[in-house]
N, C-alpha and C positions, 0 to 999 in steps of 0.2 A: 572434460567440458561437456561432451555428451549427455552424461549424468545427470549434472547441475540444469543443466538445457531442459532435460525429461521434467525435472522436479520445479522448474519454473513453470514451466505450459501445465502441466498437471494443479499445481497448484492458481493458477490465475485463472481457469476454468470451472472451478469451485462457485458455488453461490455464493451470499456472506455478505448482505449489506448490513448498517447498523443495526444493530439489536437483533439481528439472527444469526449469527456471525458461525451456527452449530455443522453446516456443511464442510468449511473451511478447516475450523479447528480438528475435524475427523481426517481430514486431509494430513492436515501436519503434523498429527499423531504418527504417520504409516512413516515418514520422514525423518523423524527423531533420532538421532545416532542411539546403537546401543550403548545401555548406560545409562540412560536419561530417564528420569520419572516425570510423568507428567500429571496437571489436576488441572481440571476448571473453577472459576469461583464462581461468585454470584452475580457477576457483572458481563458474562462471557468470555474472560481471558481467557487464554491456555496460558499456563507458567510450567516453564520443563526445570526441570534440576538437575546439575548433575555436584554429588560431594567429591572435591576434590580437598586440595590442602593451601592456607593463609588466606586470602584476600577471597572476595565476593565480589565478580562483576555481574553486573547486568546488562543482557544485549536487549534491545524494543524491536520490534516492528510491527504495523495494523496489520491487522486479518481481515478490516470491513474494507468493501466496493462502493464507491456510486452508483445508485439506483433510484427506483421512481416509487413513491405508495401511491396506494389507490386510494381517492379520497373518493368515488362515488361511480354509480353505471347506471347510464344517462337510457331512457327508454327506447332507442336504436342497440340499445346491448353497447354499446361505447363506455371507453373509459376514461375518467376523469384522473387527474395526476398529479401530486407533489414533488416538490424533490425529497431523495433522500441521501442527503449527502449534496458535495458542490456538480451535481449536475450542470451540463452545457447545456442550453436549450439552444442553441444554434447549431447544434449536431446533432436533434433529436429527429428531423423530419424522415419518414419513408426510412426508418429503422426495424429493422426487424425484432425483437421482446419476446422475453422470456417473464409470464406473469405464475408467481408461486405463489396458486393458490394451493387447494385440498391437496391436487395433482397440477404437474405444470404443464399450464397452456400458452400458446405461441401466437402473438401478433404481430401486428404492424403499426407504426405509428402513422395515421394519416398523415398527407402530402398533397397542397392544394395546387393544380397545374398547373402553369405558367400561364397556359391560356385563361384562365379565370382570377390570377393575379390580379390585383389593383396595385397603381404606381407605388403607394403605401407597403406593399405586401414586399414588392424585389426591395425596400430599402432598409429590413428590420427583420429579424425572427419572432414565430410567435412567443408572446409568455406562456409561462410555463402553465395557467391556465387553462391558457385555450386550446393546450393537446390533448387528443385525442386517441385513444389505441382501440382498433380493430381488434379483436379476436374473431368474428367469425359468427360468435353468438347474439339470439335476440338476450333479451334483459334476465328473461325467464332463465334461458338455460345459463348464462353467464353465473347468476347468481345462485347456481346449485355447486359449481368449483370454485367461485368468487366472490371477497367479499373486501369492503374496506378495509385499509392496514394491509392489505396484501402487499408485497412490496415486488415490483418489476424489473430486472434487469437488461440490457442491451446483448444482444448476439451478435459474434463475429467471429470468424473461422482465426484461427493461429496461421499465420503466416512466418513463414522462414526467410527472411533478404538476404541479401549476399552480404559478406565480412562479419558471418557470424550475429547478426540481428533478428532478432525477433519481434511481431507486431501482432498484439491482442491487445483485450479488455485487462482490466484490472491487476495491470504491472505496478501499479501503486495498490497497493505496496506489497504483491506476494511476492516481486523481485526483495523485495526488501527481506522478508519471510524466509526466502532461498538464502540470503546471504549470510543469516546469524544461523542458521541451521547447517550453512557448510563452515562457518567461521568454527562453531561449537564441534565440527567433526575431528577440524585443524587441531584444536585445541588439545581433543580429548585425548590423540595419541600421544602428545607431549608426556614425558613424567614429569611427576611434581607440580601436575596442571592444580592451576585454583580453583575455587568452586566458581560454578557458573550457573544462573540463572537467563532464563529466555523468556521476556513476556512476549508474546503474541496477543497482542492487545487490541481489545474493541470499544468500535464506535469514535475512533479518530476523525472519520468523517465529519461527525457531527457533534465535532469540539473538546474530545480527547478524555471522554471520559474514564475509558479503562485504562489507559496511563495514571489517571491521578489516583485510582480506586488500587492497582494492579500494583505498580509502585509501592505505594504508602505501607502494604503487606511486606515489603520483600530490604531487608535492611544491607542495602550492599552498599560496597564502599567505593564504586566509581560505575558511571553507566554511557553507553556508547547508541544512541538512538539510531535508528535507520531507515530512513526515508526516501523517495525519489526527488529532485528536482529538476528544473528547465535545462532541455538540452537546442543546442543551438540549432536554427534550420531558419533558410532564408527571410526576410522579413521580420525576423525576431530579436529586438535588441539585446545583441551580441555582450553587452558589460552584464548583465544580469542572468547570463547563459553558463553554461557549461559547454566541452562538447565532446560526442561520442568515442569511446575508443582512449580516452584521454586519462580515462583511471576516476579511481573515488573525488567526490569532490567534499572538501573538508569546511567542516561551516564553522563560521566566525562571526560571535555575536555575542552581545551584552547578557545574556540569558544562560550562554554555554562557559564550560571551563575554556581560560584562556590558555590554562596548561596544558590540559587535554588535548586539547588543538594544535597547540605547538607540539607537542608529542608525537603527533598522531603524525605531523608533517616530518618532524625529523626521521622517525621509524620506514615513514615511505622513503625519504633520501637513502637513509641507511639499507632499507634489503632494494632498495630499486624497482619498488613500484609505481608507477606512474601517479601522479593527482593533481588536480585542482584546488581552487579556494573557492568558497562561496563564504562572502561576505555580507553582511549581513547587518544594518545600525542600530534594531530592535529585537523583539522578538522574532522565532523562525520559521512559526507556522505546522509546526511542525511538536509529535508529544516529547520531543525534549523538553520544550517551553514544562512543559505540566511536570516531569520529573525532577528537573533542577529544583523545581519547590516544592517535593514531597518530604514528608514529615520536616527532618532539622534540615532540609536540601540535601542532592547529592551532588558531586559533582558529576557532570555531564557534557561529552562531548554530542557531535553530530556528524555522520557517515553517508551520504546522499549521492545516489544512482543517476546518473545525466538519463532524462527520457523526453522524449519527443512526445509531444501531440496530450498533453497532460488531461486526464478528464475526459479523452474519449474512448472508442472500441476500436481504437488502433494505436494504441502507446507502442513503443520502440523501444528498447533498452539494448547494449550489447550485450551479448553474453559474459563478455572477456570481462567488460566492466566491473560486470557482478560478481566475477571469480577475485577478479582483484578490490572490491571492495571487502571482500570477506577473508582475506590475504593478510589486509592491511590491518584489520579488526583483530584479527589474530596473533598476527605478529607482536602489535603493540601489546594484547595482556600475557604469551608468554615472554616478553620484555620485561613485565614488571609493572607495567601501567606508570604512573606517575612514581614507584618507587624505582626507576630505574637509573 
């Protein structure tokens, strides 16, 4: 567990917002069980391979972070902001930022006092507009490390909780990352394992496009996506939660196999892994949606991590969880997958 622990914070420490996703993916190279090849395409996947024998699964998970681009640097040297990804602007205030430009430089996101507040101000967060980051610099020097398109991320130390919890940035989705990457380690000592394919897929954030690109290349015959979702914590209605400690939670939706699903459920009753259901009436939000309809469709289940505090620079996940998400991943394809 230690291990898994290491290869989580290691990897959610990575930069890797949409479209630059090349920090991360170096990452999950150093992590790849031996055995595995791996390549990049033209859209920044990473896809590892490994040749085994019969069937072809495919495991997902994103590589890309929420993050901020810079759309301009205002003549106080300040910087202007998009999102990049589903950013919170209501978490953004008196943040400390990591801006990658030439070299990375470090700000702050302005924070207007309370005492200068207007009634208006305590009942709403800025738009994403009207943020501002400090660096430090006038215009002049700003613009010799920085430039539009730069893209920003949030900083926040890794924190260790008790019962085995951990709380950084961008656990969506390299817990997710960690999981098919210990799933495929399970796998690989099996004899007579199948072939297995890993996308590490980008640009999820910003509506899944290396899913549909990443996929469409890779002709397997059943695929197991792996995402985070909502973990329970007070004030958070509890029917559309998860909660921690509680094992994978198994998604269930018009978009995913119904088999797989059931599968996935029995195989945890059978070795006695803990789980959940996440139910679901539509689509998941999530690049299953985009891989159940690559090329002739595949089938495709959905394997999701209970995390707290979604979207900010303190997500939660357990550790356990994530060991036993990738338990359960594994179990079920040396089971047989759907041919069992």
């Amino acid at each position: 567990m230690s291990e898994l622990k290491n290869m989580i914070i290691t990897l959610s420490q990575a930069n890797g917002t949409p479209g630059l996703e090349e920090d991360i993916t170096g990452k999950i190279i150093d992590f790849l069980p031996d055995g595995m090849t791996a390549q990049k395409d033209k859209n920044n996947n990473l896809i590892a391979s490994f040749n085994g024998k019969g069937k072809t699964y495919l495991l997902d998970a994103h590589t890309d972070r929420i993050g901020l681009i810079v759309t301009a640097i205002t003549d106080g040297g300040f910087l202007r902001v998009a999102r990049c990804g589903g950013t919170d602007a209501r978490v953004l205030a008196a943040q400390d930022v990591t801006v990658w430009g030439k070299a990375p430089v470090y700000g702050v996101i302005i924070s207007t006092p309370p005492h200068l507040q207007t009634p208006d101000d305590e009942s709403k967060a800025k738009d994403i507009d009207d943020i501002l980051v400090d660096t430090g610099f006038s215009k002049e020097e700003a613009e010799k490390l920085i430039s539009a398109g730069d893209r920003i991320t949030v900083k926040s130390p890794v924190c260790e909780l008790l019962n085995g919890r951990i709380s950084c940035p961008a656990l969506d989705d390299r817990a997710g990352c960690a999981v098919i990457i210990r799933a495929a380690e399970i796998i690989m000592q099996a004899e007579n394992a199948p072939n297995l394919k890993l996308l590490f897929s980008a640009q999820e954030e910003t509506g899944g496009t290396g899913a549909v690109t990443g996929s469409f290349g890779i002709d397997a015959d059943e695929c197991i996506s792996v995402d985070v979702s909502f973990a329970d914590a007070p004030d958070m209605p509890s029917k559309k939660c998860g909660k921690l400690d509680k094992g994978p939670m198994i998604g269930f939706s018009p978009v995913l196999s119904y088999e797989i699903s059931r599968r996935l459920e029995a195989v945890a009753k059978e070795k006695e892994i803990p789980y959940q259901l996440e139910l679901m009436s539509d689509s998941t939000g999530t690049n299953a949606d985009h891989i159940a309809l690559s090329r002739g469709g595949i089938k495709t289940g959905l394997v999701s991590i209970p995390l707290r505090n979604m979207h900010t620079a303190v997500e939660v996940v357990s550790v356990k969880d994530v060991e036993n998400c990738a338990q359960l991943i594994a179990q079920y394809i040396l089971g047989g997958g759907l041919d069992a």
